[in-house]
C-alpha positions in Angstrom: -20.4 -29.1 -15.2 -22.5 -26.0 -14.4 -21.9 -26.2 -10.8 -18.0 -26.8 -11.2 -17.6 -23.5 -13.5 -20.0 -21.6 -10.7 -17.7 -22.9 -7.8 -14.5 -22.1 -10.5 -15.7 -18.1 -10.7 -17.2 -17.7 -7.4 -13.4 -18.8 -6.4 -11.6 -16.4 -8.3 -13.8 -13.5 -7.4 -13.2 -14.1 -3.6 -9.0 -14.3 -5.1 -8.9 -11.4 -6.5 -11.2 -9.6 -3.8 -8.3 -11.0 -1.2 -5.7 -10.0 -3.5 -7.1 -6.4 -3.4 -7.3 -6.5 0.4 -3.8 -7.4 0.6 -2.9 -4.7 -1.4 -4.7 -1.9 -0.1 -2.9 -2.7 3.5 0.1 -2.5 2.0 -0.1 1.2 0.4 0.7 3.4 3.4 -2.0 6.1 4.0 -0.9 10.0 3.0 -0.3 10.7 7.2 1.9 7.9 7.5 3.9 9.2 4.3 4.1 12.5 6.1 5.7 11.2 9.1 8.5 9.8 7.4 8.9 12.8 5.0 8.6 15.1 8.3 11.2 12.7 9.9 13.3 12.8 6.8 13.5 16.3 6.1 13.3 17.7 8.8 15.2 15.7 11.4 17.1 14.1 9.3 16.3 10.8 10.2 18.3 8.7 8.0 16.1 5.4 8.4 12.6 7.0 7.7 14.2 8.5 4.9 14.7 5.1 3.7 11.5 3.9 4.6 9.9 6.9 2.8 11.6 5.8 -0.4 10.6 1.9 0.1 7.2 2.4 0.3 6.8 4.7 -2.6 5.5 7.7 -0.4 6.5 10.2 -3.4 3.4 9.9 -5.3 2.2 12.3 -2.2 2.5 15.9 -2.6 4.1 17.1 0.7 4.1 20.9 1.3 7.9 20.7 2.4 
């Protein structure tokens, strides 16, 4: 039974460590935030305005 419950947590350890992986790709990165709020406010770029807004790129500050 010891071995089982060993198995059972080293398997949720390596799910949640995966989980965190997959999560951590899917945050964009400040520079790629500022792309699309460059490409938004600036040039008006309808679509990375969009995609600025989907990927939750406010919680940046931005200095425009």
């Amino acid at each position: 039974m010891a071995l089982s419950f060993k198995k059972a947590i080293a398997l949720a350890i390596f799910g949640i460590g995966v989980g965190a992986s997959a999560t951590a790709l899917a945050i964009p990165d400040y520079n790629t935030c500022y792309s699309y709020r460059e490409a938004c406010a600036l040039y008006g770029d309808e679509e990375a305005c969009a995609t600025f807004d989907l990927m939750g790129c406010s919680r940046y500050h931005y200095p425009f």
